[in-house]
C-alpha positions as CSV (number, residue, x, y, z in Angstrom):
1,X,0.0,0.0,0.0
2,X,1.7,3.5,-0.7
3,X,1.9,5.6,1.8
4,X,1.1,8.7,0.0
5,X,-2.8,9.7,-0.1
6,X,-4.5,9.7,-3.6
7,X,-7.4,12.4,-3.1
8,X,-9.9,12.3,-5.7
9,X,-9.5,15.2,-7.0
10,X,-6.7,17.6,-7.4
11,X,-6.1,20.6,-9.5
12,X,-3.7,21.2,-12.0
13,X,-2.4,24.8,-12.1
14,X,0.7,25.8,-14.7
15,X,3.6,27.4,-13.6
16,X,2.6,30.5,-15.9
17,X,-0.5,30.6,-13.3
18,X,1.2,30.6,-10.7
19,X,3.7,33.3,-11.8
20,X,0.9,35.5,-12.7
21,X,-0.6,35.3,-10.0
22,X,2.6,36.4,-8.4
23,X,2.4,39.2,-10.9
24,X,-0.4,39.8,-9.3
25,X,0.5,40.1,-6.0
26,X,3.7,42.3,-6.2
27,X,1.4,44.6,-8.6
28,X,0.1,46.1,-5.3
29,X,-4.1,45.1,-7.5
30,X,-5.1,42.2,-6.1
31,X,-8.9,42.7,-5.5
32,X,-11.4,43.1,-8.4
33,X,-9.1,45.0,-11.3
34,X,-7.7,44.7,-14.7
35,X,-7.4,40.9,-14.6
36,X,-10.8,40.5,-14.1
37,X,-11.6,42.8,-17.2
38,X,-9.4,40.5,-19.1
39,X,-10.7,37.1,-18.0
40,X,-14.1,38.4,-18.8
41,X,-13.5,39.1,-21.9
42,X,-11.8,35.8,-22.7
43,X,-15.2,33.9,-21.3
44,X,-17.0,36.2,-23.5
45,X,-14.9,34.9,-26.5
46,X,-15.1,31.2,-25.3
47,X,-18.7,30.8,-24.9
48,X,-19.3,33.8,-27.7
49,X,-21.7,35.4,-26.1
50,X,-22.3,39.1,-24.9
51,X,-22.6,38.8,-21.4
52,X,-20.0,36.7,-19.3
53,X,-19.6,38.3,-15.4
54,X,-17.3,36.4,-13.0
55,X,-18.0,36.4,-9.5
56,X,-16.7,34.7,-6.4
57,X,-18.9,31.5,-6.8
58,X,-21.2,29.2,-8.8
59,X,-23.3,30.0,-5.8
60,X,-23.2,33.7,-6.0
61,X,-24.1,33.3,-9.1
62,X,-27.2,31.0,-9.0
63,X,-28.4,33.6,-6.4
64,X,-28.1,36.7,-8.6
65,X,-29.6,35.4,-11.2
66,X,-32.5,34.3,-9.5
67,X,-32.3,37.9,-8.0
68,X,-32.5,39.1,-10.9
69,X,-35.4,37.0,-12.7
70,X,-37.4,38.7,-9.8
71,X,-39.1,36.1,-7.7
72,X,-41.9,36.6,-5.4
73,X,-43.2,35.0,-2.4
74,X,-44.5,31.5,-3.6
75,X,-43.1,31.4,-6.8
76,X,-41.6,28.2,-7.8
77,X,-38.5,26.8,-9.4
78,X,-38.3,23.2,-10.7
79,X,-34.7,21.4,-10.4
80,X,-33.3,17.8,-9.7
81,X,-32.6,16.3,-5.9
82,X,-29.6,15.2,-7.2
83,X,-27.3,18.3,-6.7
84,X,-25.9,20.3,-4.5
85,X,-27.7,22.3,-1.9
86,X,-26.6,25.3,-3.3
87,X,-28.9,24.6,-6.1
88,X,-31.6,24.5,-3.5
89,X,-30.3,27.1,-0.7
90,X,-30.3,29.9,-3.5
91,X,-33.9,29.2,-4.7
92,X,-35.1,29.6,-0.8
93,X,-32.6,32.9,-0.4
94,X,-34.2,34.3,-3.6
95,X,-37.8,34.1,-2.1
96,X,-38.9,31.0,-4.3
97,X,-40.6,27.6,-3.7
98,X,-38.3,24.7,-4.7
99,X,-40.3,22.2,-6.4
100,X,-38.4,18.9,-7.5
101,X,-38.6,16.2,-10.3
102,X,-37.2,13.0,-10.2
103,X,-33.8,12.3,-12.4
104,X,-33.7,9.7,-15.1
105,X,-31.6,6.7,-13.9
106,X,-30.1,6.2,-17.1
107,X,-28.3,9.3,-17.0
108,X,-28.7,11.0,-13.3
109,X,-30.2,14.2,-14.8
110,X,-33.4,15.5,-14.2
111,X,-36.3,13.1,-15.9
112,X,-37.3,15.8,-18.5
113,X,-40.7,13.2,-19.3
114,X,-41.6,14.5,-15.6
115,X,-41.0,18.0,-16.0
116,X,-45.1,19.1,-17.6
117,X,-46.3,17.2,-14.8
118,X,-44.7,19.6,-12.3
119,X,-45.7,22.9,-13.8
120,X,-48.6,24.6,-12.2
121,X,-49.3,28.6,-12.3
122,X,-46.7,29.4,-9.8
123,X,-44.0,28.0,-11.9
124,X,-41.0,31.3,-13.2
125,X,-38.2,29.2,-13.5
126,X,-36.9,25.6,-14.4
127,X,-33.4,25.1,-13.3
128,X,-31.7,21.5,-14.8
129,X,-28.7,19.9,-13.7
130,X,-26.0,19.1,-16.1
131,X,-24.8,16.4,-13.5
132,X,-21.4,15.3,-13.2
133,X,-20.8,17.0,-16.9
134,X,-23.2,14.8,-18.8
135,X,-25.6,17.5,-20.5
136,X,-29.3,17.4,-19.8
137,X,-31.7,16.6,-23.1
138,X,-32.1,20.7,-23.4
139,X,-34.1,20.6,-26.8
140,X,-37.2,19.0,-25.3
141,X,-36.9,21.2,-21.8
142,X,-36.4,24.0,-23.6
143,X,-39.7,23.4,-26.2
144,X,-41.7,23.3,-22.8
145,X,-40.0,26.4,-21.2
146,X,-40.7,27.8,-24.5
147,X,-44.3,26.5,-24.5
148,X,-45.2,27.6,-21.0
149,X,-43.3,31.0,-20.9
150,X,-40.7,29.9,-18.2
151,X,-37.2,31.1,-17.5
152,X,-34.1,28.9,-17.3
153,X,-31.4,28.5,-15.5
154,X,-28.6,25.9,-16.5
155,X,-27.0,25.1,-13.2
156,X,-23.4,24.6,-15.6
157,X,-21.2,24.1,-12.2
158,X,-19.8,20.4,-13.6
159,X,-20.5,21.9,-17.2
160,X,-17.9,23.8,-18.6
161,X,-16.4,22.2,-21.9
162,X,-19.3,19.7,-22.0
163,X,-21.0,20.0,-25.3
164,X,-24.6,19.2,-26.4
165,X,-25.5,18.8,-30.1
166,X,-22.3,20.5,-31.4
167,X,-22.6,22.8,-29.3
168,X,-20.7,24.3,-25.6
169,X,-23.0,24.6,-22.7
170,X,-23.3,28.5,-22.3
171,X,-23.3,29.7,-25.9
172,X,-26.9,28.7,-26.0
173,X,-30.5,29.2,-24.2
174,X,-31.6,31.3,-21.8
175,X,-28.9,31.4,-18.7
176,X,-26.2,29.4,-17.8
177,X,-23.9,28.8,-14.5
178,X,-20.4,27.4,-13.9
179,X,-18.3,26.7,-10.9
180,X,-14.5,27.2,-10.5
181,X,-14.0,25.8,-7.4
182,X,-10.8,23.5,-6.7
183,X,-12.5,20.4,-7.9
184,X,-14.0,21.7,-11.0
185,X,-13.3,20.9,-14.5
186,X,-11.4,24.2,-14.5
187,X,-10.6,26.4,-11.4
188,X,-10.1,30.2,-10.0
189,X,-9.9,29.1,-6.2
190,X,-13.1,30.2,-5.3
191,X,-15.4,31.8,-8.1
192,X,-17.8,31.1,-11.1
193,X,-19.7,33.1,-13.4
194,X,-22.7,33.9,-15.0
195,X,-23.0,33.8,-19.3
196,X,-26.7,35.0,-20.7
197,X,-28.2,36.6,-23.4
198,X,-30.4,38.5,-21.6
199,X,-29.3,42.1,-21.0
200,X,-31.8,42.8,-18.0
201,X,-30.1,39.9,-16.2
202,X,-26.2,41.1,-17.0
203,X,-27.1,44.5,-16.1
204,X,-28.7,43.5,-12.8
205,X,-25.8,41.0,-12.1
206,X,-23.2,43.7,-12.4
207,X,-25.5,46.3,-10.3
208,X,-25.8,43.0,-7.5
209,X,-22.5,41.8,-6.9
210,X,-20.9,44.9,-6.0
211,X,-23.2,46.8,-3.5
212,X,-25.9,48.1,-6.1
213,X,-23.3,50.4,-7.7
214,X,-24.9,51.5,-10.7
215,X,-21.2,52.0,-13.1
216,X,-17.9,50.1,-13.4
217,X,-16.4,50.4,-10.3
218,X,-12.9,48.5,-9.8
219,X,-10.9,51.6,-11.5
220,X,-12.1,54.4,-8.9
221,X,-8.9,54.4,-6.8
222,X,-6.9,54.9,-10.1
223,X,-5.8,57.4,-12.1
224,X,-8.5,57.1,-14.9
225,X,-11.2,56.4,-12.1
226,X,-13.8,58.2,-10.2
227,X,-15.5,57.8,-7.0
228,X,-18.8,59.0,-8.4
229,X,-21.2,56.6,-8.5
230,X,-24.8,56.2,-7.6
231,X,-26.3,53.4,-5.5
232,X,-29.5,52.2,-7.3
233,X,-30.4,49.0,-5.0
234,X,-29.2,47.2,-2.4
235,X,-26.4,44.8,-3.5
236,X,-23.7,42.0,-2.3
237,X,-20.4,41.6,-2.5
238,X,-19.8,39.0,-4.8
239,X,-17.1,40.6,-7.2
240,X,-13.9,38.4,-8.1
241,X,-10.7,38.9,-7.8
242,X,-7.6,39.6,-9.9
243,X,-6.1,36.9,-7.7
244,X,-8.5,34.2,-8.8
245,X,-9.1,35.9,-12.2
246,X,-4.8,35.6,-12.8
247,X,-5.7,31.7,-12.6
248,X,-8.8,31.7,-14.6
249,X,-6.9,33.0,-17.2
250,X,-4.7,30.7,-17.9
251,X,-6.8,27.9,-16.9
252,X,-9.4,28.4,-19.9
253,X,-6.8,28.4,-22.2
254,X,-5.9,25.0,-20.7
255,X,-9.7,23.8,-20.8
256,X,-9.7,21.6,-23.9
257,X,-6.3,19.7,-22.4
258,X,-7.9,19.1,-19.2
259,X,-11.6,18.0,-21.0
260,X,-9.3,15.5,-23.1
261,X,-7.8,14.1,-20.3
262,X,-11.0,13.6,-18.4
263,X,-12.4,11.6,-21.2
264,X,-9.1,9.6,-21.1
265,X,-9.3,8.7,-17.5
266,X,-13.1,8.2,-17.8
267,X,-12.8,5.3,-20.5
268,X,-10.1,3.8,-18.6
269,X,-12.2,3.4,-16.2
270,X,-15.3,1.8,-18.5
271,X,-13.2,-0.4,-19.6
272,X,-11.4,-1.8,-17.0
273,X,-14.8,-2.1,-14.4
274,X,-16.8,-3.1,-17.5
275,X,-17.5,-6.9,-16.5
276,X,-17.4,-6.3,-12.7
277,X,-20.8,-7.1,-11.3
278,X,-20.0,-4.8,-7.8
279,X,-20.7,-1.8,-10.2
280,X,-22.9,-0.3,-12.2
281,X,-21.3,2.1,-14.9
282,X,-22.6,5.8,-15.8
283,X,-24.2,5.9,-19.0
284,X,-24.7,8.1,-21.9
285,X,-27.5,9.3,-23.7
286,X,-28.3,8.6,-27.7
287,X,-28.0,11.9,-28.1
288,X,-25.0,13.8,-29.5
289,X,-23.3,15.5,-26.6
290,X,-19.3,15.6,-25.0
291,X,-19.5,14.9,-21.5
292,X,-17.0,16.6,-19.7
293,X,-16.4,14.1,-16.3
294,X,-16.7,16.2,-13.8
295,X,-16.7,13.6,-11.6
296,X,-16.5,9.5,-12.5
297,X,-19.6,8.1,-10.5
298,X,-20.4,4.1,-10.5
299,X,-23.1,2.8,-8.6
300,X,-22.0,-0.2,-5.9
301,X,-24.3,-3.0,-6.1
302,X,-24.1,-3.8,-2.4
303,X,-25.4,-7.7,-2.7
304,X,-22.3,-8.4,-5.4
305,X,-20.0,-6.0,-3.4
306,X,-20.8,-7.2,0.0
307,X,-20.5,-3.8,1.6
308,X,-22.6,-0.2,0.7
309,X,-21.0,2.8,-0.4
310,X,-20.0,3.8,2.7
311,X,-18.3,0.9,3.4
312,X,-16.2,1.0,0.1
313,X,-15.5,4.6,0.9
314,X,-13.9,3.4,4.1
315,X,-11.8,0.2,2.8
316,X,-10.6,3.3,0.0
317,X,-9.5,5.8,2.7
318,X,-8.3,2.9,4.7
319,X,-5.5,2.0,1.8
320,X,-5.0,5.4,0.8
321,X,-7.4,6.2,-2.1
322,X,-9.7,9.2,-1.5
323,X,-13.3,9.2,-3.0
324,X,-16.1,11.6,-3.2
325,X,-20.1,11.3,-2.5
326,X,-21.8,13.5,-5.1
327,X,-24.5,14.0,-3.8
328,X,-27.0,12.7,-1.0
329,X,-30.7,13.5,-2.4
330,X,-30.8,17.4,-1.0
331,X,-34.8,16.8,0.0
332,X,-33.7,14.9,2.6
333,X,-31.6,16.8,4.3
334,X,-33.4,18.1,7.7
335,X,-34.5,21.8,6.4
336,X,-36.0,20.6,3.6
337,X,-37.6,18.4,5.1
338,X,-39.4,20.7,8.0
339,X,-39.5,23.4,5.4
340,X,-41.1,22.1,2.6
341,X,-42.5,18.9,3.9
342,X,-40.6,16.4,1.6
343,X,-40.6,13.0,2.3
344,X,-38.2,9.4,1.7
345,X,-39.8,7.8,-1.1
346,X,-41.1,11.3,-3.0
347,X,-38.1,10.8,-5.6
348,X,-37.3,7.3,-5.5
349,X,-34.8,7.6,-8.6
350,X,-32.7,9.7,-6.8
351,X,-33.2,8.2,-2.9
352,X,-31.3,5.0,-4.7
353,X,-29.1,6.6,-6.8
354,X,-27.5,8.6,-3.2
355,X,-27.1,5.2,-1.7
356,X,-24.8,3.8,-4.1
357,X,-23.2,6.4,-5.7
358,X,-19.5,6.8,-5.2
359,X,-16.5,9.6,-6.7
360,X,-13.3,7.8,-7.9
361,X,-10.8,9.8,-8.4
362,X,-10.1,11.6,-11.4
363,X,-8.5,14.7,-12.4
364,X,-6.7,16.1,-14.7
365,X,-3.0,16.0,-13.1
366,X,-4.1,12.2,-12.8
367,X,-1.6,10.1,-13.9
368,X,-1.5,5.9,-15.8
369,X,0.3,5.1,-13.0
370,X,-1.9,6.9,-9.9
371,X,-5.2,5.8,-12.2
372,X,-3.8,2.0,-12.1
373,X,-3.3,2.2,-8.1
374,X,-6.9,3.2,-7.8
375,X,-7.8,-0.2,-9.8
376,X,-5.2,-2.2,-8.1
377,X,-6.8,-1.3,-4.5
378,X,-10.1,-2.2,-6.1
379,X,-9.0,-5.6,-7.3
380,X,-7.9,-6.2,-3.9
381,X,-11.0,-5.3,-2.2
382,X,-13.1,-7.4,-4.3
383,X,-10.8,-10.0,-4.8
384,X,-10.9,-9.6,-8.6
């Protein structure tokens, strides 16, 4: 067993990151500034779109934009239980109702056959999933959006560099989301931004996460700046940094590497569990689509394996190997519970899936050799 701890996921930052963010730091503008200026505009040019506005978090984000779309008390927003509770916490902080549908087995993303079904006159917004990178069916969700006059918001945060039809999630539709966090198909540290079409939303966005200031803002110290400015609501403080933007930078440019590599790691991993009856393998869809792997999730089959999840994710820790557990179903989580009166058994899909679903690592720094040690444990543990 090696003594050195495998985590399941790592990130991979270049030594031209890491000496601009050094850059950074000795150029006395660390906070929001002239990085951030250039990294937006290099998201603007990736996802070709008008409107690209980075902001500390994928969070941060969700909650803007919901913000922004102008909720009122009762009004509901459809998403998946399989997520994060971000997905969940914003709709709540934004004043809404969060109203679920169950996910598809087949492919962990929200059921789009159940989505009519859940539609009533309160509906504003329908939020999908792109789950673990794989991208929701968005012709068919968007049709009924379209049908029924409803908003969405692509929650993106495992999405960026997955593709769907020919085409990158966030140069399309109505309002996307992505997540740089650590363990993210690309990172800033912390942060995440917001691409739309709409210009109501960018203009609001920019207005909400900096403390409602009504202009560009991150120049008024400098020579060219000014410190007038009007505050025309009451914002957050949600900006980026040129810190995190130094990284982002570079990092995008890197994106199509790093979604390569993924893909690489991921089919190493099809292949080698593919006759191993402890597992069930993720699945794709028929239609056209790149799936980015976010994250590599099997599902244990616990009478074959002869232990659950969390037993596996134990025996793993226990020889070195870290996993991940992505996600337990957020409607059962105690506030949701009390708060909305959900129920075990409401979403039986996604009440399994959370039972048996388990991270291995994979990342892009990942090597043969690291992959193979992952395996190897694995063999052990089963006795393969």
């Amino acid at each position: 067993m090696s003594d050195e701890f495998l985590p399941f996921s790592r990130p991979l930052i270049s030594q031209a990151a890491i000496d601009d963010v050094v850059a950074c730091l000795k150029s006395g503008w660390i906070t929001t500034g002239p990085r951030v200026a250039q990294f937006t505009e290099a998201l603007k040019e990736y996802f070709k779109v008008a409107h690209a506005l980075p902001l500390m978090s994928a969070t941060a984000g969700l909650h803007l934009t919901l913000l922004a779309m102008n909720l009122e008390p009762g009004d509901e927003v459809i998403t998946t239980p399989l997520t994060f509770a971000a997905t969940l916490n914003t709709i709540v902080l934004a004043g809404g109702k969060p109203v679920l549908v169950d996910i598809n087995p087949s492919t962990l993303n929200m059921d789009v056959n159940l989505l009519e079904s859940a539609i009533t006159s309160r509906t504003r917004v329908i939020i999908p999933v792109h789950f673990a990178g794989l991208p929701v069916d968005l012709d068919p969700l968007y049709e009924i959006a379209n049908k029924q006059g409803l908003r969405v918001l692509e929650d993106a945060a495992h999405a960026i560099g997955t593709e769907y039809k020919g085409k990158c999630i966030g140069s399309f539709g109505d309002t996307q989301v992505f997540s740089f966090h650590p363990n993210k198909n690309m990172t800033t540290g912390e942060g995440g931004c917001v691409v739309t079409r709409d210009q109501h939303i960018a203009d609001q966005i920019a207005r909400l996460r900096f403390h409602g200031i009504d202009r560009q803002a991150w120049n008024r110290y400098g020579k060219s700046g000014t410190q007038d400015y009007e505050i025309v609501l009451p914002g957050y403080k949600s900006n980026m940094m040129d810190i995190q933007a130094a990284i982002g930078i570079h990092q995008l440019k890197e994106l199509a590497g790093f979604i390569r590599r993924r893909n690489e790691l991921a089919e190493r991993y099809q292949e080698a569990l593919s006759d191993w009856p402890q597992w069930t393998l993720p699945q794709r869809p028929l239609y056209d689509h790149l799936h980015s792997w976010h994250i590599y999730t099997p599902l244990i089959n616990e009478e074959a394996a002869r232990m659950n999840r969390n037993e596996f994710m134990q025996v793993m820790k226990e020889n070195n190997i870290g996993t991940g557990l992505h996600y337990r179903a957020v409607h059962l989580y105690p506030y949701y519970r009390q708060a909305f009166g959900f129920h075990l058994g409401d979403f039986p899909h996604a009440e399994d899936i959370c039972e048996r679903i388990v991270s291995l690592p994979l990342f892009p720094g990942m090597t043969d050799a690291e992959h193979d040690r992952v395996l190897d444990v694995m063999y052990t543990i089963f006795n393969c």
